[in-house]
C-alpha positions as CSV (number, residue, x, y, z in Angstrom):
1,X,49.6,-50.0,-56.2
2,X,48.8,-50.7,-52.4
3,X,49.6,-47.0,-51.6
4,X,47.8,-45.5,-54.3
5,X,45.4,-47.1,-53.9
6,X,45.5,-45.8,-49.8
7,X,45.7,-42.5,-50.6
8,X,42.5,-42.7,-53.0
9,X,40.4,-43.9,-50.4
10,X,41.8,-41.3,-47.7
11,X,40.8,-38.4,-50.1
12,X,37.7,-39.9,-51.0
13,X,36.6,-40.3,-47.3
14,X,37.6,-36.6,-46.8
15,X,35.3,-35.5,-49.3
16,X,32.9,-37.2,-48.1
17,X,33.2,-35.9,-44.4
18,X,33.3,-32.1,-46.1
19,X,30.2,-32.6,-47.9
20,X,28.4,-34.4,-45.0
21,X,29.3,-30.9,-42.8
22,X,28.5,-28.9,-45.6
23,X,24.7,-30.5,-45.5
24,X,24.4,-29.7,-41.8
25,X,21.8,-27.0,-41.0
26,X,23.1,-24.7,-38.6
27,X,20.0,-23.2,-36.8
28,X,20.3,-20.1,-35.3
29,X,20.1,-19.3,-31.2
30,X,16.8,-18.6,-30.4
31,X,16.9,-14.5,-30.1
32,X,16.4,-12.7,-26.8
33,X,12.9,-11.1,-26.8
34,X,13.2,-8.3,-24.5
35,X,9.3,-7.3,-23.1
36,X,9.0,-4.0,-21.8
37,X,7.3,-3.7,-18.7
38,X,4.7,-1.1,-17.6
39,X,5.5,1.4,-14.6
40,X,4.8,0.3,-11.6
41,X,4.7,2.6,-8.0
42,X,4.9,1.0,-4.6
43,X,3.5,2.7,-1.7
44,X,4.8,2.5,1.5
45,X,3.2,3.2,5.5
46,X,5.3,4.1,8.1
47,X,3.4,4.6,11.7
48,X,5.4,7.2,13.7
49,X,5.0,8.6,17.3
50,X,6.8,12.0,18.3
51,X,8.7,11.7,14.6
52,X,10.2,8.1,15.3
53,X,9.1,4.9,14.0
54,X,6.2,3.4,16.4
55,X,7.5,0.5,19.0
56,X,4.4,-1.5,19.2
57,X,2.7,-3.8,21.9
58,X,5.2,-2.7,24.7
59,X,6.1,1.2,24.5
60,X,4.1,3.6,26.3
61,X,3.5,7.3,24.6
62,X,2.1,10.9,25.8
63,X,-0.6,12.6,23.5
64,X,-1.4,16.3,23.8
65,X,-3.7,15.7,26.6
66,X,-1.3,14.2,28.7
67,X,-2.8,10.7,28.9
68,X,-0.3,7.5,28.3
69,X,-1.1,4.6,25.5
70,X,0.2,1.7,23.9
71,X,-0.9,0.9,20.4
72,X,-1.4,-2.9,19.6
73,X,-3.6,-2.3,16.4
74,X,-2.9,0.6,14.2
75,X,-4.8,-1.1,10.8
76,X,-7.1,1.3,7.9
77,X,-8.3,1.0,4.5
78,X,-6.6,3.3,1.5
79,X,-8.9,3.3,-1.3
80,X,-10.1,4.7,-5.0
81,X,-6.6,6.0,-5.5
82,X,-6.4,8.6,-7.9
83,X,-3.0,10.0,-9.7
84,X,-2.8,13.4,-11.8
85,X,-0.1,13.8,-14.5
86,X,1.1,17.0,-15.7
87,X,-0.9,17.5,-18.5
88,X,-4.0,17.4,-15.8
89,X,-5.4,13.5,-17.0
90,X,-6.2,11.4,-14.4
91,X,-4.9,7.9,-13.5
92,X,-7.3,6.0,-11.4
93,X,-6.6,2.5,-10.1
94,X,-9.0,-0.1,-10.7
95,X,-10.1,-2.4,-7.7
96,X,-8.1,0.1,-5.7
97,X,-8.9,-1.1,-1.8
98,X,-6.0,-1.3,0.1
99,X,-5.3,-2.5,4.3
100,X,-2.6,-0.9,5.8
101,X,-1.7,-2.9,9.0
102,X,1.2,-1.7,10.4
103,X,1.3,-3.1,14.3
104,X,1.4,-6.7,11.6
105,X,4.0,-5.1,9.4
106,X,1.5,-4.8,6.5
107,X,2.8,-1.5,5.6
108,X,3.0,-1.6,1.5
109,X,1.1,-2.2,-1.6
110,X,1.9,-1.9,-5.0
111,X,0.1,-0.1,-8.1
112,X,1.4,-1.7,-11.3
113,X,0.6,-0.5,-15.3
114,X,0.9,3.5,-14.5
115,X,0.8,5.5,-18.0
116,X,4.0,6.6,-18.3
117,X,4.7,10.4,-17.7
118,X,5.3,12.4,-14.8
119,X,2.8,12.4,-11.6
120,X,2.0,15.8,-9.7
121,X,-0.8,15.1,-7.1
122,X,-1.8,11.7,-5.4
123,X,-5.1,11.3,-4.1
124,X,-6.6,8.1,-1.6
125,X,-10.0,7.7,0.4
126,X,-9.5,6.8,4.1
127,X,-11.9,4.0,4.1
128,X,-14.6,2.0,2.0
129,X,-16.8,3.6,-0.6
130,X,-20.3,2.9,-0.6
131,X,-20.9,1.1,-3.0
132,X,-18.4,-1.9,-1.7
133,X,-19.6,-1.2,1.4
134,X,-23.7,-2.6,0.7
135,X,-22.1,-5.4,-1.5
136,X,-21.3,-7.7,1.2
137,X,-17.8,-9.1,2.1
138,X,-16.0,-9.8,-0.4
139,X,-11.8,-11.3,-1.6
140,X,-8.7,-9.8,-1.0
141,X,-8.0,-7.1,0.9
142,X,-12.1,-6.8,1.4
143,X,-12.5,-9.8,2.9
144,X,-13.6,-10.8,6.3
145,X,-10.7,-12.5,7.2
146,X,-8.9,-9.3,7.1
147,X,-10.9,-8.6,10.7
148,X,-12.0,-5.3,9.4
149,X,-15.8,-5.9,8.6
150,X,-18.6,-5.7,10.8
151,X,-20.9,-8.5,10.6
152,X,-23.7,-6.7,12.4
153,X,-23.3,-4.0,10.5
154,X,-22.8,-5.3,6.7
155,X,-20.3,-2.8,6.7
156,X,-16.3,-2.2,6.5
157,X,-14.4,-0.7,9.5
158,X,-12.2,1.9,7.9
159,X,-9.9,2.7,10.9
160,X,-8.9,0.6,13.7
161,X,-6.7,1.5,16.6
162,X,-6.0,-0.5,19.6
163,X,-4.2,-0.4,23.1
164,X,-3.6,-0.3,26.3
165,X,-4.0,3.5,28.0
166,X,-3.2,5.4,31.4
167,X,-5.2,9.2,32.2
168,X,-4.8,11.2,35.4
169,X,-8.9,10.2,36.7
170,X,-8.1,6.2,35.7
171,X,-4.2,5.9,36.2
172,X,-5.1,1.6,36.5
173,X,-4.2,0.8,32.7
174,X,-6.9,-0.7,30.9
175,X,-7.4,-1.1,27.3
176,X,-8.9,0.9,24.7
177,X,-10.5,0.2,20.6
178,X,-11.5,3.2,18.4
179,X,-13.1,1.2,15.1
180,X,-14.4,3.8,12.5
181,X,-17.0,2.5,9.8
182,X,-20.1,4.4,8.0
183,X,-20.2,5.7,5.2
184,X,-23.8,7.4,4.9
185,X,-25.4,10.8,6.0
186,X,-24.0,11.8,9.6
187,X,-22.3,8.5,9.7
188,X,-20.3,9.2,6.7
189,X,-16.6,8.8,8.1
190,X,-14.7,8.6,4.5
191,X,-12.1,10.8,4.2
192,X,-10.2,12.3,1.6
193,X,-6.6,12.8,1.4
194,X,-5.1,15.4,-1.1
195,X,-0.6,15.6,-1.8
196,X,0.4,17.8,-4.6
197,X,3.7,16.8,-5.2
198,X,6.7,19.2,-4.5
199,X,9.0,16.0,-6.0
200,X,7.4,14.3,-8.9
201,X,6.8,11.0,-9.3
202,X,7.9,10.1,-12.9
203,X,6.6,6.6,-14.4
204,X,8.9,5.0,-16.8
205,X,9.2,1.6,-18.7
206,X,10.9,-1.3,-16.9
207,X,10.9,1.1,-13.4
208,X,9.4,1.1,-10.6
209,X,9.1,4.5,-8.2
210,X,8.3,4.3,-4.6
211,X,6.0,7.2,-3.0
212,X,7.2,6.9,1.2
213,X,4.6,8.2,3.5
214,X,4.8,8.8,7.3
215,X,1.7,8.4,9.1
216,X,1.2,10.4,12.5
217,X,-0.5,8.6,15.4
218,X,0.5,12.0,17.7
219,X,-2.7,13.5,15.0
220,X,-5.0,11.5,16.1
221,X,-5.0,13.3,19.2
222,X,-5.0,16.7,18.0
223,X,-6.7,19.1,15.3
224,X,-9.5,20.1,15.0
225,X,-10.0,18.4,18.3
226,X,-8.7,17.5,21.8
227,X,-8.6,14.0,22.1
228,X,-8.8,12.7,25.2
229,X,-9.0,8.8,26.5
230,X,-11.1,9.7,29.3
231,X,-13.7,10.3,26.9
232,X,-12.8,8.2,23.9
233,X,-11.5,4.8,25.3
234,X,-14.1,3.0,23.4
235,X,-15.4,4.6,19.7
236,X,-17.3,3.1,17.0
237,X,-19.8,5.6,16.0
238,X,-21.7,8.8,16.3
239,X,-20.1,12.2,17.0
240,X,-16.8,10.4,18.7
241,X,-16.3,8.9,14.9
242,X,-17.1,11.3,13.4
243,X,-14.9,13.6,15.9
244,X,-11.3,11.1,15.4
245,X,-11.9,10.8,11.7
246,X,-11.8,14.5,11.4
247,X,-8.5,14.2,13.1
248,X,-6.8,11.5,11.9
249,X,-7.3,12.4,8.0
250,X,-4.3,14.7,9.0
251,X,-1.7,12.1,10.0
252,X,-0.4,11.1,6.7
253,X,2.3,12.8,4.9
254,X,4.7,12.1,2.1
255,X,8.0,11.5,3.5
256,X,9.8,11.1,0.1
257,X,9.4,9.9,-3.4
258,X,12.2,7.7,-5.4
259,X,12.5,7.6,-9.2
């Protein structure tokens, strides 16, 4: 009696154990939501002197004139940036002011929710527009703090390139500062910079492309004009401005684009 009665209660708790597990909700894994991200492009500033990468502070170079410099400050503004896709529609960044400081190693910036599609032509202003320009200073890369606004003036200082230089008449180094800022009537130093693409830059989900651009201090020095320290040791307005700026919207040029 004893053991039937044993093995009654043994089956009676197995039942109930399979119908307790039975009862149990199993609740699913939460599922893995996969959020596509928009194209991004990062653009990246690489000074160069006589096609190698710029030594700063210490190494001394020879422009077409012949005269010997340093560079200690190599900083500009690359605004409004414009990108055309193939089918000729136009991508324009909003709040698109960027400082490009490359003696600091500020040398990149990134431009995030491209349409996808495939990019034939970038275009940039060297400088400020005018309308940012009478606003006052402002946040982010428009602020004061980024040294590159004139207090006297209201106004931003779109190019700003610092040494220490040698010339045959003053062979005693000494320094020199060309600051470019105006942006109004013979004072209007913005400049426009134009690359149709001979590799395209193709936007994609969940990618991001990099546009790699070498920028040429030896232009700065040459065409249209002979640049000479002699004469241009100190520039921050006027004909000399208006004179480097003509050069120097030459010195950029796209080195290489990844996908």
């Amino acid at each position: 009696m004893a053991k039937t009665y044993f093995f009654t209660s043994l089956i009676l708790v197995s039942v109930f154990f399979l119908s307790c597990k039975k009862d149990q909700k199993i609740e699913p894994e939460n599922p893995v939501i996969v959020v596509d991200k928009q194209p991004s492009a990062v653009f990246n500033f690489k000074a160069i002197v006589n096609n190698l990468p710029l030594i700063p502070n210490t190494k001394w170079y020879a422009n077409a004139n012949g005269d010997s410099f340093t560079v200690t400050k190599f900083n500009y503004y690359i605004s409004n940036i414009k990108l055309k896709l193939s089918d000729g529609s136009i991508f324009s960044e909003v709040e698109s002011y960027h400082i490009i400081k490359n003696v600091e190693g500020v040398n990149s910036f990134t431009i995030a929710n491209l349409p996808e599609g495939t990019y034939n032509q970038i275009e940039f202003l060297i400088g400020v527009d005018s309308l940012r320009n009478v606003s006052g200073a402002q946040t982010g890369d428009l602020s004061p703090d980024s040294l590159m606004f004139w207090d006297w003036s209201s106004g931003y200082i779109f190019f700003k390139f610092e040494g220490h230089k040698k010339t045959s008449t003053m062979p005693i180094e000494d320094s020199y500062a060309m600051h470019i800022g105006g942006f109004s009537g013979p004072d209007n130093f913005i400049k426009k910079c134009t690359f149709n693409l001979s590799s395209t830059l193709i936007a994609s989900k969940n990618k991001q492309s990099k546009v790699f651009y070498n920028v040429n201090i030896d232009e700065i020095f040459i065409n249209p004009l002979l640049i000479d320290f002699d004469t241009y040791s100190v520039v921050g307005g006027g004909k000399k401005a208006q004179d480097i700026s003509d050069n120097y919207k030459d010195m950029f040029s796209i080195d290489h684009i990844e996908n």
